[in-house]
C-alpha positions in Angstrom: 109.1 214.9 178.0 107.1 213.3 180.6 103.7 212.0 179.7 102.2 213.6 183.1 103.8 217.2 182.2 102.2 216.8 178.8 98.6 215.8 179.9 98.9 219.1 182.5 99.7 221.1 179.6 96.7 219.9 177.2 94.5 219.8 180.3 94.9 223.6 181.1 94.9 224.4 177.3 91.5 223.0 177.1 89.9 224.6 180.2 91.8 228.1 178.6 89.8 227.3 175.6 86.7 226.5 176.9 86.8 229.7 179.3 87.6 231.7 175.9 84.7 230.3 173.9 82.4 231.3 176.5 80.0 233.7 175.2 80.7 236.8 177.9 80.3 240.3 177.5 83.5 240.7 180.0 87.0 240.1 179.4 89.1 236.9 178.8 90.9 238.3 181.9 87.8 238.4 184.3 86.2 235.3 182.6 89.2 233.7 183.8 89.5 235.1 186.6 85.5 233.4 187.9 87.5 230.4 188.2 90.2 231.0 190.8 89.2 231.0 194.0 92.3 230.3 196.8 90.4 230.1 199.6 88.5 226.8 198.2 92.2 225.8 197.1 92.8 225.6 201.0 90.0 224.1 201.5 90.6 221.5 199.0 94.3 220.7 199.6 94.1 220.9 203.0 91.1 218.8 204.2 92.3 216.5 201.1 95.7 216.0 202.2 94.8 216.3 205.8 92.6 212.8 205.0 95.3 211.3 203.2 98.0 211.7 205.9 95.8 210.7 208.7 95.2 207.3 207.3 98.3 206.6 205.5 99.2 204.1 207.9 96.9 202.0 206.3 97.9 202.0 202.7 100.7 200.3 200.7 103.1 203.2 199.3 101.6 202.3 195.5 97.9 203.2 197.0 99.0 206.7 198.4 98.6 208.5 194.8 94.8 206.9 194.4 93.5 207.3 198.3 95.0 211.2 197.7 92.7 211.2 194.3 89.9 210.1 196.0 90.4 212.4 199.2 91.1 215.4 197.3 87.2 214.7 195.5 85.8 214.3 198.5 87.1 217.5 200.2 85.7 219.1 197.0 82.4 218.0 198.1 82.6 218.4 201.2 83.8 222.3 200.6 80.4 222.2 198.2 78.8 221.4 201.4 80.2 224.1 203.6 79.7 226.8 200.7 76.0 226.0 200.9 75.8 226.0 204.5 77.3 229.7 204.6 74.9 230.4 201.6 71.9 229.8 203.5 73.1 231.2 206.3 72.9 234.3 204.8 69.2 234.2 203.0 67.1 235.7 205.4 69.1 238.9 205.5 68.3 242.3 203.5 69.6 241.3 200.0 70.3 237.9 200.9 68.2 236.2 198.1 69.7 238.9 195.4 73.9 236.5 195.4 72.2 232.5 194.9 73.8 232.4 191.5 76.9 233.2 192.8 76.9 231.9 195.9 76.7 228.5 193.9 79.2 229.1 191.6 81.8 229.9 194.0 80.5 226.7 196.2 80.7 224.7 192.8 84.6 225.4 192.0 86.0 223.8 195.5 84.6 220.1 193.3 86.2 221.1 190.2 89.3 222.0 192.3 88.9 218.9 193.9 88.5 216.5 190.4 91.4 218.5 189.1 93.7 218.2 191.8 92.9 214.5 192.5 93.7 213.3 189.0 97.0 215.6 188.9 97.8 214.0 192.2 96.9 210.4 191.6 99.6 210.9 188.0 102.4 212.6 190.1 102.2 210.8 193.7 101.4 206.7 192.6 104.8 204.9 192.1 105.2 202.3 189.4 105.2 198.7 190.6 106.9 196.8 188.2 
């Protein structure tokens, strides 16, 4: 088997275990389910691979799989960034104060979406040069 499908594997093991160890009142099912979010998947894989296309003019086809890496964690940020923004633009309403926590736990899973993705990527998308 391919040592890429086998670090995938014993990646997602992990983060199952470490979700399960979590000390939660709630479900394995809803503990999980904190930690999917699709529209910061968009977000993500779209402004990441949007990056990487537009300057892939510029790269040598065994650079592709690292510039994707790196643009995938940057588009994690940057979705940080926008979760924020639309955070504080909701404090000074009724109630606004009451979601912070949350609020930065939804903005804090576009960069672990985007550290995931980019080392997935940068394994599946660089070519060997021999």
């Amino acid at each position: 088997m391919d040592n890429r499908i086998i670090g995938i594997f014993i990646s997602v093991i992990t983060i199952y275990i470490a979700i399960a160890l979590y000390d939660s009142p709630v479900s394995f099912f809803e503990k999980t389910a904190m930690f999917f979010s699709f529209p910061s998947m968009v977000i993500v894989l779209g402004v990441g691979g949007g990056m990487t296309y537009m300057g892939k003019h510029l790269l040598k086809s065994n650079e592709v799989g690292e510039n994707f890496k790196k643009n995938l964690i940057t588009a994690g940020w940057i979705g940080f960034m926008m979760g924020l923004v639309s955070l504080g633009s909701g404090i000074h309403e009724e109630g606004g104060t009451d979601n912070i926590a949350g609020g930065l736990a939804a903005a804090g899973l576009t960069v672990l979406y985007g550290y995931l993705a980019g080392y997935i990527a940068r394994a599946f998308v660089t070519q060997k040069h021999y």
